[in-house]
C-alpha positions as CSV (number, residue, x, y, z in Angstrom):
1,X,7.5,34.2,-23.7
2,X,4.6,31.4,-23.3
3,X,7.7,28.9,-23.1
4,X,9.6,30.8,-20.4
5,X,6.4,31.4,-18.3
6,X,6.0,27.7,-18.7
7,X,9.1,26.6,-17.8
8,X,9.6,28.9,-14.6
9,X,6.0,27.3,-13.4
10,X,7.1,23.9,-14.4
11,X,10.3,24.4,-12.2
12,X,8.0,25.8,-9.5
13,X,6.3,22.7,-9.1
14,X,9.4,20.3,-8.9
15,X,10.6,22.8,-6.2
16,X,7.4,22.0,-4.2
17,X,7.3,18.6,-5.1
18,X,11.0,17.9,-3.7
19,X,10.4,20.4,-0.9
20,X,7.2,18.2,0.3
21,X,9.2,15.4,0.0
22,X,7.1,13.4,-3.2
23,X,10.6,13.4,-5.3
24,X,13.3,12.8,-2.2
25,X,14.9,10.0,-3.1
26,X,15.4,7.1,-0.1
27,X,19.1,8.0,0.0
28,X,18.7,11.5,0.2
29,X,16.3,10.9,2.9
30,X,18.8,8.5,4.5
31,X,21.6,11.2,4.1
32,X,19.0,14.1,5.7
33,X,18.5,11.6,8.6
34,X,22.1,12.2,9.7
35,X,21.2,15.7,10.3
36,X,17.5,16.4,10.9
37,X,15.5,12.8,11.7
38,X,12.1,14.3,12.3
39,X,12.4,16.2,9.2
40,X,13.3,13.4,7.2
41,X,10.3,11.1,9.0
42,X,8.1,13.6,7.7
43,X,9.5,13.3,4.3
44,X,8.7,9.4,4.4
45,X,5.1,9.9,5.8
46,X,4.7,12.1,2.6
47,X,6.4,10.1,0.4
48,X,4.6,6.5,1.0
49,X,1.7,7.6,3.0
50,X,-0.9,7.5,-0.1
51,X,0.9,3.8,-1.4
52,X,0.3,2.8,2.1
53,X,-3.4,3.5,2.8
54,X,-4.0,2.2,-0.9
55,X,-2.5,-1.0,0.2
56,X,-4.4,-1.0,3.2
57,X,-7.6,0.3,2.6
58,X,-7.8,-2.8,-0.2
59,X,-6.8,-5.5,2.6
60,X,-9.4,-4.3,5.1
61,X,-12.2,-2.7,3.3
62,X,-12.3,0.1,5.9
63,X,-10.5,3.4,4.7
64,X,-10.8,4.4,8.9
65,X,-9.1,1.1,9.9
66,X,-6.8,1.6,6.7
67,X,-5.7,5.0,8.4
68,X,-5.1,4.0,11.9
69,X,-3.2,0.9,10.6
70,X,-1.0,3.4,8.5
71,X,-0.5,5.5,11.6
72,X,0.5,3.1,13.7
73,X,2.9,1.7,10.7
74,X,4.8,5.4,10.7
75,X,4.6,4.7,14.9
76,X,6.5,1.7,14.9
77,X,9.1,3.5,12.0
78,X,9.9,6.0,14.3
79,X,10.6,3.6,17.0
80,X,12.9,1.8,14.3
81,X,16.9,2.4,15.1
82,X,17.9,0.6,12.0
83,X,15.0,2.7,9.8
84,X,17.8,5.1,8.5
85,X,20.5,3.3,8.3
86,X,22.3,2.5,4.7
87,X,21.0,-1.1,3.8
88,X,17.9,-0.1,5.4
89,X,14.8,-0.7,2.5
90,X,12.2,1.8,3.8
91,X,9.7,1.0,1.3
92,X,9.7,-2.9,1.9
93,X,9.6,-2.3,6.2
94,X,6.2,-0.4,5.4
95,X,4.7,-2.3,3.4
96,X,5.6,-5.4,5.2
97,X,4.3,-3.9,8.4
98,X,1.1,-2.4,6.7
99,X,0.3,-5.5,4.9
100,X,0.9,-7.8,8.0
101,X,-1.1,-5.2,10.2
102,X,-4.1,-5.8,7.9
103,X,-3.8,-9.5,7.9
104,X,-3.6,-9.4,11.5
105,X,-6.7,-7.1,11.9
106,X,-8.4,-9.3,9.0
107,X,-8.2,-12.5,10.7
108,X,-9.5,-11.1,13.9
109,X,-12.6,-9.2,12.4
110,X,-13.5,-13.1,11.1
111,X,-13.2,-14.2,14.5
112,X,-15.7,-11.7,15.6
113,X,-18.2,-11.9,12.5
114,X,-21.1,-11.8,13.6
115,X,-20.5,-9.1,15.6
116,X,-18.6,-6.7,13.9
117,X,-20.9,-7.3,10.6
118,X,-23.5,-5.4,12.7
119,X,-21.4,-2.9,13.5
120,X,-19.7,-2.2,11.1
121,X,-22.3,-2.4,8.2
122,X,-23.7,0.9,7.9
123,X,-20.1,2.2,8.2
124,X,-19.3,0.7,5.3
125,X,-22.6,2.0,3.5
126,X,-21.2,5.2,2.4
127,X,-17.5,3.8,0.9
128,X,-19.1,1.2,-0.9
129,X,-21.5,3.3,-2.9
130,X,-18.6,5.9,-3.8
131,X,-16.8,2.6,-4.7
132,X,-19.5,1.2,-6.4
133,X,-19.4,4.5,-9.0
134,X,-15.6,4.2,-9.8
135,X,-15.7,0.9,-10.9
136,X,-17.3,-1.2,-13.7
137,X,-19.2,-4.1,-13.7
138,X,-16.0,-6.3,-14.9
139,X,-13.9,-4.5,-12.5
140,X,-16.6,-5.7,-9.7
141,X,-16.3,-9.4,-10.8
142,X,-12.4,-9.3,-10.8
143,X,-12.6,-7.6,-7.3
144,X,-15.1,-10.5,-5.7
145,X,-13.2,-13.0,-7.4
146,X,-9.8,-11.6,-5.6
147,X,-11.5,-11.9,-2.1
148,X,-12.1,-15.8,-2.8
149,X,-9.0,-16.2,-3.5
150,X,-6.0,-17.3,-0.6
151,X,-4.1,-14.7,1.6
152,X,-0.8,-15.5,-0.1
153,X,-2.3,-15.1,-3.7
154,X,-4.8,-11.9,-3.1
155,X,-1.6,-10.3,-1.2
156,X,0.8,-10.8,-3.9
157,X,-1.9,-10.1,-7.2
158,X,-2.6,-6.8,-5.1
159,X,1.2,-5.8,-4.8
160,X,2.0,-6.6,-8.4
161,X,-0.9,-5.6,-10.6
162,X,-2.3,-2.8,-8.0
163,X,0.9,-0.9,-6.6
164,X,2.8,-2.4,-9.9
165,X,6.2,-3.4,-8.0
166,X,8.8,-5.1,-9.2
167,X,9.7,-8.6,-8.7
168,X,12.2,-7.7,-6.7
169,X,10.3,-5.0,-4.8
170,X,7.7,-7.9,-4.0
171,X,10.4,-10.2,-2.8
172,X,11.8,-7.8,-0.5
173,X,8.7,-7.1,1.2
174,X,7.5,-10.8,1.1
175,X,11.1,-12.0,2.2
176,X,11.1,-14.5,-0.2
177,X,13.1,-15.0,-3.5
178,X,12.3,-13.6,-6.9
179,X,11.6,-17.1,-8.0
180,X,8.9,-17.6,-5.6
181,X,7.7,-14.4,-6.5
182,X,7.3,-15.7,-10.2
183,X,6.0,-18.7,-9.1
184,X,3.2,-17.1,-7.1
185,X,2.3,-14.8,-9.1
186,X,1.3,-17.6,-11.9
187,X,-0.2,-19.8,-9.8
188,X,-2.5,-16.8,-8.2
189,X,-3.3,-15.7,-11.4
190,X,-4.6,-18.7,-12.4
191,X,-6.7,-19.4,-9.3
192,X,-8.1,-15.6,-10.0
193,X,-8.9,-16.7,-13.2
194,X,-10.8,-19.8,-12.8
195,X,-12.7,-18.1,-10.0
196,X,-13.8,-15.4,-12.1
197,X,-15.1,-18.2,-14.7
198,X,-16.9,-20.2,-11.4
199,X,-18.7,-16.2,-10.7
């Protein structure tokens, strides 16, 4: 009886999960697109939104900025004829777009240090204490060591070993082949390396 109880509940929750749109499926997105597109953009923003503003929130430091940044991403998407179409990769637009929005916004803030660093310092307060109790002491070091490191290398360390996409995932998004990926990868993990040993 316990079995059948469990079951039924078990079933319940993939029901939910599908109907909120966490198991669709990019084609069966794509293929819901032909009949309902605002339904099946809200099936994306539920899908990716929580990949995205992890992504984001770890580029800028700023889970506010990390929000808007996503928002805007899911904007532009909307405003994206091909977004739906067959050889369309949905996951690889976003996360091109949200990682070169942060970039983007990066650069700028160190354009305006001095200025924003006041500003923006007891902001920050709050989110780095909650951060500061989630992570261990090596965890600390590794994540210092990752903001010494180059955009290109921090960027595709983050993607690998902090979303965990495939090689061919990171290609896509980076527009580069898999054997650059490779390459990259190795040669950022070394630099992360020797600038935890330098800490």
């Amino acid at each position: 009886m316990s079995n059948n109880t469990y079951s039924t509940a078990s079933k319940h929750q993939e029901i939910i999960q599908f109907q909120s749109g966490q198991n669709w499926s990019d084609r069966q997105i794509k293929v819901l697109a032909t009949q309902d597109p605002k339904r099946a953009m809200n099936i994306v923003i539920v899908k990716y939104r929580s990949c995205l503003l992890r992504i984001a929130n770890r580029i800028v430091y700023d889970i506010d900025e990390a929000y808007d940044i996503v928002q805007n991403t899911f904007i532009k998407a909307i405003g994206e004829q091909r977004f739906f179409d067959e050889d369309f990769y949905i996951k690889a637009w976003l996360c091109r777009v949200v990682t070169n929005s942060c970039y983007n916004a990066t650069r700028n803030k160190k354009r305006r240090k001095e200025i924003l660093h006041q500003n923006k310092l007891d902001d920050r307060t709050e989110a780095n204490q909650l951060e500061d109790m989630e992570i261990n002491e090596e965890q600390k070091m590794v994540h210092s060591a990752l903001q010494t490191l180059s955009e290109t290398h921090r960027q595709i360390l983050e993607l690998r070993y902090f979303e965990h996409m495939s090689y061919q995932e990171i290609a896509t998004i980076l527009n580069v082949p898999i054997g650059t990926v490779m390459s990259r990868i190795s040669r950022a993990k070394i630099a992360l390396q020797e600038s935890v040993l330098m800490s």
